[in-house]
C-alpha positions as semicolon CSV with decimal commas, in nm:
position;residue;x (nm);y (nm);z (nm)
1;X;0,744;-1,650;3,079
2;X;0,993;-1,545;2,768
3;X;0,882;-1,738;2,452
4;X;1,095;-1,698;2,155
5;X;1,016;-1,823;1,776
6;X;1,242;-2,053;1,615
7;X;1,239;-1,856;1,335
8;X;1,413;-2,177;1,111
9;X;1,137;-2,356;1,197
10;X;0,865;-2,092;1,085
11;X;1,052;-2,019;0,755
12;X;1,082;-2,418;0,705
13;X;0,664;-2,418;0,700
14;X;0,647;-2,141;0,481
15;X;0,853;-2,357;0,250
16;X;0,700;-2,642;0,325
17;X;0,311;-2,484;0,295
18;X;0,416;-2,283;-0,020
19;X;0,289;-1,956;0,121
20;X;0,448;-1,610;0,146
21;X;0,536;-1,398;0,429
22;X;0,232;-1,178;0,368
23;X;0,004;-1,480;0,326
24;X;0,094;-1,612;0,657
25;X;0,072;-1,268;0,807
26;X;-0,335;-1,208;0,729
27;X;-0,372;-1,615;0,834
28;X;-0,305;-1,484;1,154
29;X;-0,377;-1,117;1,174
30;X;-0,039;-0,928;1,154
31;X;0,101;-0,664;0,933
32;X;0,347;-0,790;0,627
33;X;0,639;-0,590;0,793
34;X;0,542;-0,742;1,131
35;X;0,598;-1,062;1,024
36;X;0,893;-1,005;0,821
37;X;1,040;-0,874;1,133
38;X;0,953;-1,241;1,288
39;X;1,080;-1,385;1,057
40;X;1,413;-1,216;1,053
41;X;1,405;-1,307;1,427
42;X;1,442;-0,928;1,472
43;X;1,107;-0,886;1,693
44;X;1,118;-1,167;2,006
45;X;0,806;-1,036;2,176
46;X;0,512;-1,119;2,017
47;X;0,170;-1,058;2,216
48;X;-0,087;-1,348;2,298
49;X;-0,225;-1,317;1,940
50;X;0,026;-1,339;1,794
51;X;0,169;-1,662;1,928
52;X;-0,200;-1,795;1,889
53;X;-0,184;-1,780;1,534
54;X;0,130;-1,915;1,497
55;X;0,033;-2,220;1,729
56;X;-0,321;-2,295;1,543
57;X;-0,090;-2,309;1,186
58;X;-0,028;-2,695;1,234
């Protein structure tokens, strides 16, 4: 199964939440440049973990 992040939709809850990049990134266990790369939509293939994290955010 292929999952892809909408990465509007995670850059509208950073706004939203009023946290940075880097914040997010230790919330869920990733490096600052690994989730700038999400975030930039230039990295589509996160592992389990990752997409854990970013599923439990809510």
């Amino acid at each position: 199964m292929k999952i892809q992040i909408c990465t509007q939709v995670l850059k509208k809850y950073l706004s939203t939440k009023k946290i940075s990049q880097n914040q997010l990134a230790k919330k869920i266990g990733v490096t600052k440049g690994y989730m700038s790369k999400i975030v930039k939509g230039k990295y589509i293939k996160p592992g389990n973990r990752v997409i854990a994290g970013l599923l439990h955010l809510t």
